[in-house]
VOBA-1610 file (N, C-alpha, C; in pm, whole numbers, padded with zeros to 5 digits, always signed):
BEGIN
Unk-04348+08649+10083Unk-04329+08531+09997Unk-04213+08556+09901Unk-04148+08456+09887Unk-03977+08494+09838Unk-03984+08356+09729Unk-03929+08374+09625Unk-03903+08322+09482Unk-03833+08192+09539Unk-03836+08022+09486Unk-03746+07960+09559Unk-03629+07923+09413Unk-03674+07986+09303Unk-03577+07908+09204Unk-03538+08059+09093Unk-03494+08096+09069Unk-03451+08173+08950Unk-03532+08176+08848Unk-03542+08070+08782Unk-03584+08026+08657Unk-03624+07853+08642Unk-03637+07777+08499Unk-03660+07661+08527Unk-03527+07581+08525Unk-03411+07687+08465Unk-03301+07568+08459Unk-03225+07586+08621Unk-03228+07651+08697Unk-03213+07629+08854Unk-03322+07569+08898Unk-03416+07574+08863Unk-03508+07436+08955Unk-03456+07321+08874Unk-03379+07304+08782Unk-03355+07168+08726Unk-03240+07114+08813Unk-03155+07228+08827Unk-03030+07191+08898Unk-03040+07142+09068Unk-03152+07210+09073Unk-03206+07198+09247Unk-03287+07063+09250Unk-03263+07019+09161Unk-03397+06912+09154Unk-03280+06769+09151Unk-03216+06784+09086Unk-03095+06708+09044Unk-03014+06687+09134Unk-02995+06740+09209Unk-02974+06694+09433Unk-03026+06618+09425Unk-03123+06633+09430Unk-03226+06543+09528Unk-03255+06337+09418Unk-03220+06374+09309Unk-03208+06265+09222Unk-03037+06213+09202Unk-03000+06227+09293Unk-02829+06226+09251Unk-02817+06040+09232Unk-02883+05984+09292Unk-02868+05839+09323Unk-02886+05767+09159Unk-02959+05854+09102Unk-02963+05806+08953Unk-02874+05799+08879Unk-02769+05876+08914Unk-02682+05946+08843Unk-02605+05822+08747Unk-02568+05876+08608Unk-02505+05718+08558Unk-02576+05624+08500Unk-02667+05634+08542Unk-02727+05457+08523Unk-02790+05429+08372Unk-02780+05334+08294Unk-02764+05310+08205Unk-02927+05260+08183Unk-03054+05236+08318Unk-03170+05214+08286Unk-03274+05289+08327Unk-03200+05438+08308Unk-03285+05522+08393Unk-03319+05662+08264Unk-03407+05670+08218Unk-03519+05762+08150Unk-03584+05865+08187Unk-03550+05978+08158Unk-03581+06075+08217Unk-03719+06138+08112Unk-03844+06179+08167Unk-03946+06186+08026Unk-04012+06347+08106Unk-03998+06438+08010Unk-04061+06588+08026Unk-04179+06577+07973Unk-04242+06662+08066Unk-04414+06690+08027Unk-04371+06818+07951Unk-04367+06814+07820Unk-04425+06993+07742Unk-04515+07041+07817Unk-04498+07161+07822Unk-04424+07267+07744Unk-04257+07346+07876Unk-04314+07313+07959Unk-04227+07375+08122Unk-04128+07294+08222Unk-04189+07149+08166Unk-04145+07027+08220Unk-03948+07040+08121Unk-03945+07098+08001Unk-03849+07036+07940Unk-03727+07089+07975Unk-03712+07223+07982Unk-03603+07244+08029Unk-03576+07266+08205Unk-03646+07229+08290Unk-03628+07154+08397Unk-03514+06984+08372Unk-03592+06936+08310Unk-03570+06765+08309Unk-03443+06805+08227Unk-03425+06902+08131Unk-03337+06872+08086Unk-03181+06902+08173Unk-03190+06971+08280Unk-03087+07060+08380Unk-03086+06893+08431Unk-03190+06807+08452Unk-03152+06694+08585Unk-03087+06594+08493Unk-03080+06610+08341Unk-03050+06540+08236Unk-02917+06481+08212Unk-02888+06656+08210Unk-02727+06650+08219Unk-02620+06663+08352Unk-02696+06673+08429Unk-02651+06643+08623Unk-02608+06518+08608Unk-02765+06425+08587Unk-02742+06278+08656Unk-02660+06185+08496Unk-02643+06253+08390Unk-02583+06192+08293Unk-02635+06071+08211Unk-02812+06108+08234Unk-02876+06007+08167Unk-02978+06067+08061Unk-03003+05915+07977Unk-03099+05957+07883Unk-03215+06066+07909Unk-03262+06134+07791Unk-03396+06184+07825Unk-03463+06215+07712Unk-03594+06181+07763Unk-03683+06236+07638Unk-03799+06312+07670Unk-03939+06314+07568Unk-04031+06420+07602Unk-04165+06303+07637Unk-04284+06321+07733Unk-04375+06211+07689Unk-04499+06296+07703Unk-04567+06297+07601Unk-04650+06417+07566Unk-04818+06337+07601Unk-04895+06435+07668Unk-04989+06373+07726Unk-05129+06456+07694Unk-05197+06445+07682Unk-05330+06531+07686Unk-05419+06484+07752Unk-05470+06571+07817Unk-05601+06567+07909Unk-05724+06566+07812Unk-05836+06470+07881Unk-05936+06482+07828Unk-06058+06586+07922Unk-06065+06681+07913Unk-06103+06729+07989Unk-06304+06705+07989Unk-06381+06755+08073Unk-06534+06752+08069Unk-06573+06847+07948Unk-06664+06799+07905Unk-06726+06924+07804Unk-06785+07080+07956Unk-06780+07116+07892Unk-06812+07227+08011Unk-06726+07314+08122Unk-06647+07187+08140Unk-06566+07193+08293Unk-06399+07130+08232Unk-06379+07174+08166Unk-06212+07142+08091Unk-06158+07128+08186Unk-06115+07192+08291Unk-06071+07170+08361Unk-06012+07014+08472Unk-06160+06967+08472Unk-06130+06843+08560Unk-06122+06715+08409Unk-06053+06663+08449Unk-05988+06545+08383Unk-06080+06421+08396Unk-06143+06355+08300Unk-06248+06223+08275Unk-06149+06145+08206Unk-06007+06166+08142Unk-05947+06115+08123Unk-05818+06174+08087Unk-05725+06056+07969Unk-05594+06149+07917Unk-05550+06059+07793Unk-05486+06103+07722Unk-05459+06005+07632Unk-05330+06028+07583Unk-05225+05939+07519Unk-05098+05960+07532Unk-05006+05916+07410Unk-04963+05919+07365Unk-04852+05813+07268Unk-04908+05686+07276Unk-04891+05678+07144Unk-04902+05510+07081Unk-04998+05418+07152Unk-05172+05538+07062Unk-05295+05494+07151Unk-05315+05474+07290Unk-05236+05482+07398Unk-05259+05462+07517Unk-05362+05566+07577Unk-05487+05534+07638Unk-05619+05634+07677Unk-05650+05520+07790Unk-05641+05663+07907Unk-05719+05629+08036Unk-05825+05654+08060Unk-05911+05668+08067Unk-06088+05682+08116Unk-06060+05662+08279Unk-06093+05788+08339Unk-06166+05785+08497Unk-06323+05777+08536Unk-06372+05651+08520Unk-06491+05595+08520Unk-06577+05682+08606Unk-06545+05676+08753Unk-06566+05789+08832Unk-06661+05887+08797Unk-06565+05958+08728Unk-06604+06153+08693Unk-06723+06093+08534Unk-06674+05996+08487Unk-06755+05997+08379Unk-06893+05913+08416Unk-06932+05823+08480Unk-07065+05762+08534Unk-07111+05915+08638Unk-07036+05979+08693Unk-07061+06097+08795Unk-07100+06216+08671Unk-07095+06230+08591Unk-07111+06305+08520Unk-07182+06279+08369Unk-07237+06138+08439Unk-07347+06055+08312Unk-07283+06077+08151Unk-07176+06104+08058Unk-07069+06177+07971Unk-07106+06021+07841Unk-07175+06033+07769Unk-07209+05908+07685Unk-07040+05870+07604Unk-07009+05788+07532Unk-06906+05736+07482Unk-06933+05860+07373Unk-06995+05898+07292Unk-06987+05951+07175Unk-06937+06123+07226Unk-06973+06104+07345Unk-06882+06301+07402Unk-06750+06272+07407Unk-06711+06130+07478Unk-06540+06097+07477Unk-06543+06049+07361Unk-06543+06027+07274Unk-06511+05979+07145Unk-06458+06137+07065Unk-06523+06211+07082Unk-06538+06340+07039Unk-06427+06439+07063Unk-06436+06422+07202Unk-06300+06491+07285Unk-06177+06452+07252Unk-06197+06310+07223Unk-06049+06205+07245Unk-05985+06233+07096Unk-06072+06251+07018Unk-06050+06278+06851Unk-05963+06378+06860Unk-06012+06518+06919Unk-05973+06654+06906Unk-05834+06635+06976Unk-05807+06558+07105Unk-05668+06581+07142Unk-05576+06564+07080Unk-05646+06398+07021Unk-05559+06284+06936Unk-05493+06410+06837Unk-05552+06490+06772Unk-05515+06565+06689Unk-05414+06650+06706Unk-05401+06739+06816Unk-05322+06844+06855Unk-05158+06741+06963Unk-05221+06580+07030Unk-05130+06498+07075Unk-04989+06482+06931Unk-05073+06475+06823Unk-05036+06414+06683Unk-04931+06493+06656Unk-05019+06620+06626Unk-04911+06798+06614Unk-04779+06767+06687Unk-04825+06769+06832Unk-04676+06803+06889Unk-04597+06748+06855Unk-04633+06564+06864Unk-04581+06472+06823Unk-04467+06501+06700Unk-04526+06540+06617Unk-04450+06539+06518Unk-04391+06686+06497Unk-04360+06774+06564Unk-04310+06932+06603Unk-04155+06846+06686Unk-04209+06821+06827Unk-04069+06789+06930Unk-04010+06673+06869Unk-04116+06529+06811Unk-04000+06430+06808Unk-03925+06417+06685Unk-03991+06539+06594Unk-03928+06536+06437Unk-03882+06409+06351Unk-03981+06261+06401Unk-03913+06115+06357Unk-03871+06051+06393Unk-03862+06099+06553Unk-03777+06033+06614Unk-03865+05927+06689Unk-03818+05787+06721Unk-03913+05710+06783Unk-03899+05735+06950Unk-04017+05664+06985Unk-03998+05689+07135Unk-03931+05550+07182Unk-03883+05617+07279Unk-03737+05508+07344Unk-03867+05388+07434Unk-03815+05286+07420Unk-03823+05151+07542Unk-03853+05166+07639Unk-03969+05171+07695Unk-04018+05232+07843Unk-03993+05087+07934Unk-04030+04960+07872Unk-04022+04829+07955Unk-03905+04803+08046Unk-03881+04763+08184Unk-03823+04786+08213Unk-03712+04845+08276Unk-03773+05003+08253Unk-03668+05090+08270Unk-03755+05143+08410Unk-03612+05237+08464Unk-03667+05319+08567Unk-03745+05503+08540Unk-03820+05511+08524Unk-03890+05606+08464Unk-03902+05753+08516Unk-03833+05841+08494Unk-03832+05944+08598Unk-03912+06089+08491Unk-04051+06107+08594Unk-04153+06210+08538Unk-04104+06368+08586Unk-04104+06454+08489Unk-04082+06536+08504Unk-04174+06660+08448Unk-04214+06726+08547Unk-04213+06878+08509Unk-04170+06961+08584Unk-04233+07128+08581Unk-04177+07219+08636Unk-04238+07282+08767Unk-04328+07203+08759Unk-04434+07228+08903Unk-04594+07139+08890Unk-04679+07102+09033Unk-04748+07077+09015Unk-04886+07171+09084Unk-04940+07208+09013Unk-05084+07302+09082Unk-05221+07179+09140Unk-05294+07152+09036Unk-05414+07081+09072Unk-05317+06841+09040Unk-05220+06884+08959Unk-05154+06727+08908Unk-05214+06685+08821Unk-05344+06718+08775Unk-05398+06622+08681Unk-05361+06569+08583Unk-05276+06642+08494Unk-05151+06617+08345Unk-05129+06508+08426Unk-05027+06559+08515Unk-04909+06426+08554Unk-04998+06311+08578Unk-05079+06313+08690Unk-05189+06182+08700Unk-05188+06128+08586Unk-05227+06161+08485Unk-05287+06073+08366Unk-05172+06062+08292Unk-05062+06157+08286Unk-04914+06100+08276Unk-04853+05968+08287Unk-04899+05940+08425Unk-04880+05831+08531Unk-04955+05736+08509Unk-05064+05746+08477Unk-05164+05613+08453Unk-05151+05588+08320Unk-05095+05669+08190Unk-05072+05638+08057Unk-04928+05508+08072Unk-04805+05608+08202Unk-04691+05482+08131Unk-04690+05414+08223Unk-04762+05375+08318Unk-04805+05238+08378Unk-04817+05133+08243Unk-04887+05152+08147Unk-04926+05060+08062Unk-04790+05014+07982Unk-04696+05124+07997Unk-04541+05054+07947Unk-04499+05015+07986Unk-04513+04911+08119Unk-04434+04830+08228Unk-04271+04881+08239Unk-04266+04965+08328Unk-04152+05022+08334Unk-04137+04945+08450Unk-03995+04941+08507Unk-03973+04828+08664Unk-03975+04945+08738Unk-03966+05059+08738Unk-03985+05221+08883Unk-04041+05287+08789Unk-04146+05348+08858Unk-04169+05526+08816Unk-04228+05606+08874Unk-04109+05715+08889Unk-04086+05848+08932Unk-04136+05964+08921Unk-04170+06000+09024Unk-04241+06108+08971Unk-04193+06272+09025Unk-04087+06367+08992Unk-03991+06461+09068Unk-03992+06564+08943Unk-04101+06666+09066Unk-04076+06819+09038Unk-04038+06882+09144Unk-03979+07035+09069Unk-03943+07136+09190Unk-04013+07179+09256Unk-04169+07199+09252Unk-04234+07263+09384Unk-04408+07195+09359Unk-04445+07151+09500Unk-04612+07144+09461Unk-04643+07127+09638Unk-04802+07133+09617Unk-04802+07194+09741Unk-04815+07033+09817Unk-04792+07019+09945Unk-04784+06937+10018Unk-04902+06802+10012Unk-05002+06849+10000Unk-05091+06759+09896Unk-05105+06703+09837Unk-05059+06774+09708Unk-05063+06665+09594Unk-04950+06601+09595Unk-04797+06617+09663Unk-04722+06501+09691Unk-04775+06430+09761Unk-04854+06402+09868Unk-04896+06280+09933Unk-04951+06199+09813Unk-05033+06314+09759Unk-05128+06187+09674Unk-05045+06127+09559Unk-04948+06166+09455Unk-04876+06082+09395Unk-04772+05984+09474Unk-04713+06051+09606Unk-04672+05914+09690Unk-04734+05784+09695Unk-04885+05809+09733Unk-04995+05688+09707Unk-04980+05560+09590Unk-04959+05647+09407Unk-04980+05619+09326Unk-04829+05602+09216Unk-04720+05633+09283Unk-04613+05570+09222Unk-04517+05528+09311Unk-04404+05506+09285Unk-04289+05417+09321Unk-04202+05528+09399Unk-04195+05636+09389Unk-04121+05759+09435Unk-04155+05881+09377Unk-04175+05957+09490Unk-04208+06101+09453Unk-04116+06214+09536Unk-04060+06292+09408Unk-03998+06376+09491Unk-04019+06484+09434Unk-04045+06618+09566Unk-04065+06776+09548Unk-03956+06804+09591Unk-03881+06869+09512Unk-03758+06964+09607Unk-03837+07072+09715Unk-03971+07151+09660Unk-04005+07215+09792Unk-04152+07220+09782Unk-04174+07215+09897Unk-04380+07206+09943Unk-04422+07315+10025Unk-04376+07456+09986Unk-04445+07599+10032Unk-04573+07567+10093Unk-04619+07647+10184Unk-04755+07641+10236Unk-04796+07748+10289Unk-04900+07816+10260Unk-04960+07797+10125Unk-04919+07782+09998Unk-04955+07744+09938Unk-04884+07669+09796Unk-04930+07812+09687Unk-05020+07857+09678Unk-05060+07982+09566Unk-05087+07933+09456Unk-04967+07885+09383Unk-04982+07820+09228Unk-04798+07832+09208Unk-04790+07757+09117Unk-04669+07714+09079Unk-04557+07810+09054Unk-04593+07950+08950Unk-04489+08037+08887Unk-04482+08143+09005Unk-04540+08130+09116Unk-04540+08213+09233Unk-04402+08226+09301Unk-04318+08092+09259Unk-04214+08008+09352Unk-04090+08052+09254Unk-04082+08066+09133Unk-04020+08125+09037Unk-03995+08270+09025Unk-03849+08308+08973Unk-03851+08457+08970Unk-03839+08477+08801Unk-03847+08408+08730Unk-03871+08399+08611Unk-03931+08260+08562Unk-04065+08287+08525Unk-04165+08201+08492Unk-04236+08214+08326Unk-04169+08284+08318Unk-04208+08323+08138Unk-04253+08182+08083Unk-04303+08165+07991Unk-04333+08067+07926Unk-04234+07989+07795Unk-04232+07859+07803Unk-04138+07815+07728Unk-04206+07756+07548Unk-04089+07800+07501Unk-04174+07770+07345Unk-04135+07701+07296Unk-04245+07639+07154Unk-04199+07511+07113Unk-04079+07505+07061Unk-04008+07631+07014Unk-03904+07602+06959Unk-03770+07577+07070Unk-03792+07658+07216Unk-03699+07580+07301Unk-03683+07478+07339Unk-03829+07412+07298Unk-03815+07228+07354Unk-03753+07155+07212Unk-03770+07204+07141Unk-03733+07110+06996Unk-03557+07159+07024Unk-03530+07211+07082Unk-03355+07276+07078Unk-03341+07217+07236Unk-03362+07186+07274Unk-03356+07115+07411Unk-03343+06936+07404Unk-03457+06930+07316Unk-03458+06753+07303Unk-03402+06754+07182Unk-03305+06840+07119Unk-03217+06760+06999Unk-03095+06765+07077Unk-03065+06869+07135Unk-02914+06853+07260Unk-02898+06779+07314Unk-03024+06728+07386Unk-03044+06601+07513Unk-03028+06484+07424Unk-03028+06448+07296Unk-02977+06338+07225Unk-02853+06324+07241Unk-02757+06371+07260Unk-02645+06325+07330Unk-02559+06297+07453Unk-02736+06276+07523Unk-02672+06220+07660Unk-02726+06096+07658Unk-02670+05967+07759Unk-02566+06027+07831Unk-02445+06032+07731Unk-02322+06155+07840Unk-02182+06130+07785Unk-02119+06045+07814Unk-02058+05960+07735Unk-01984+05869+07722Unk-01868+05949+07838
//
């Protein structure tokens, strides 16, 4: 098993092929999932010469089972509930009320860490391109996806560098375009595909999305 990217800013650049058609365009939004997503999106940022920003999401995870997702909740009150897992898991309103509080809280934090005041850009409309740095189980992005549905964007995109063949079918299903630069099989997990996977910190995304304020270049 052999590394397919360097780091995240060569999977940004490798990723940015495959999005070249964007390139330019004056209604096209590029939005990073923190914390791994940012400097990916930000490499396809300055490729395709368009806007970008951050769109910060939290999972609501099960009491017990964090892991699987009953919901997500996102910027400017937007909360999905997966009825599903929560009637499947009998979960009264006052456990999501509970949960949804605690994200709201730490959603709030980041909020005000990466966007330092800054408002969030015009999603209506626009062509919406989701970004992170890989996908393992998708669930973030899912509820990513079902949060900016509610911003009537006219496309949205959904393009990372590696996930396993799977879970691209299944966001194929559920947005407008999905693109993996690569679908290994067996898939392992995401930083497997990376030869440097270190973890990215808040202070590289806050120095990432104040740079990316000056795209595009004129």
């Amino acid at each position: 098993m052999r590394a397919i990217f360097r780091d995240r800013v060569d999977a940004g650049i490798q990723l940015a092929k495959k999005l070249s058609k964007y390139s330019n365009l004056p209604d096209v939004l590029i939005l990073a999932l923190p914390r791994g997503g940012v400097p990916v999106a930000f490499e396809v940022a300055k490729e395709l010469n368009v806007k970008m920003d951050v769109f910060i999401v939290r999972k609501l995870g099960v009491p017990g089972n964090e892991e699987l997702a009953m919901g997500a909740i996102a910027s400017e009150d937007v909360r999905v509930l997966n009825e599903d897992i929560i009637r499947s898991y009998k979960i009264p309103d006052r456990v999501i009320a509970t949960v949804a509080a605690n994200e709201l809280r730490e959603l709030e934090r980041k909020e005000r860490k990466y966007r330092g005041g800054r408002l969030q850009p015009d999603m209506r409309d626009m062509t919406i391109i989701l970004i992170d740095d890989g996908l393992a189980t998708g669930a973030t992005m899912h509820a990513a996806v079902e949060a900016l549905k509610t911003k009537h964007p006219a496309k949205l995109v959904v393009a990372v560098p590696t996930a396993s063949p799977d879970i691209c079918r299944f966001f194929k299903g559920i947005v407008d375009e999905m693109i993996c630069a690569a679908t290994p099989e067996p898939f392992y997990a995401v930083g497997a595909w990376y030869e440097d996977f270190s973890q990215t910190t808040d202070e590289e995304v806050c120095e990432l999305l104040e740079k990316a304020q000056s795209f595009p270049e004129k």
